[in-house]
N, C-alpha and C positions, 0 to 999 in steps of 0.2 A: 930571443924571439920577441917582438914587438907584436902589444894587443893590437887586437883588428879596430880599427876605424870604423865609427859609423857615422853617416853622412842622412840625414835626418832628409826624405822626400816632402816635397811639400805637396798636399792635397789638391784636388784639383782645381778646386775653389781658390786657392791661393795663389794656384797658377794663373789662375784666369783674372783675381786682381791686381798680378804684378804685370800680365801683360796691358791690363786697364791702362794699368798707373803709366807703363812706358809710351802707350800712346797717346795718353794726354799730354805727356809732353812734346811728340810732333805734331799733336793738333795744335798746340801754344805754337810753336815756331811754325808751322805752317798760316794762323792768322795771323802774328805778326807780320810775313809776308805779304800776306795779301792786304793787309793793307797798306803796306810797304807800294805794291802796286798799283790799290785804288788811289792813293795819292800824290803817285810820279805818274800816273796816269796810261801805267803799259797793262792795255787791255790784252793783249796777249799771254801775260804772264801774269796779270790777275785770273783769266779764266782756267789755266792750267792750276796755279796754286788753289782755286776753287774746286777743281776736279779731285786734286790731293785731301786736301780737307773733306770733304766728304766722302770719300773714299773710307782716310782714316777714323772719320766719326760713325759710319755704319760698319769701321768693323769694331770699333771699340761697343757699341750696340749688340755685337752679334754676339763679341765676346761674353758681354752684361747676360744675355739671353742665355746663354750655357750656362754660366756659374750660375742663374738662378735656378735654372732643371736640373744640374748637379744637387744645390740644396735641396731643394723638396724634396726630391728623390730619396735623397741622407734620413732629410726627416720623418718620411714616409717609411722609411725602412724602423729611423728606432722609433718610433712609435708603435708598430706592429711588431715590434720585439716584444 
């Protein structure tokens, strides 16, 4: 019989800065396009790739905003431990 495997969860906080981390990398390619756009000059698909971008940047924001209330909250808790 084979020991049981344990697969270590990562805390919320760490959740929320790998999902940080994976959306800084479509807000990288998402500006690279867009300038890709401002400078072949398709305003149609710079304003789309705009819309993306920002999109992606307020939820990378929103995300930032949780992991920080997840912290305090942590800390608020051991402190009153």
């Amino acid at each position: 019989m084979n020991a049981p495997v344990s697969f270590p969860i990562p805390s919320a906080a760490q959740q929320c800065r790998a999902h940080i981390a994976e959306l800084a990398g479509v807000i990288s390619a998402n500006a690279e396009i867009v300038a890709l756009y401002a400078e072949t000059g398709d305003d149609v698909g710079l304003e789309y790739q705009m819309r993306r971008l920002i999109l992606h940047v307020r939820a990378a924001a929103a995300t930032f905003r949780d992991m920080a209330e997840i912290e305090n909250a942590r800390r608020a808790e051991s402190e009153a431990a």
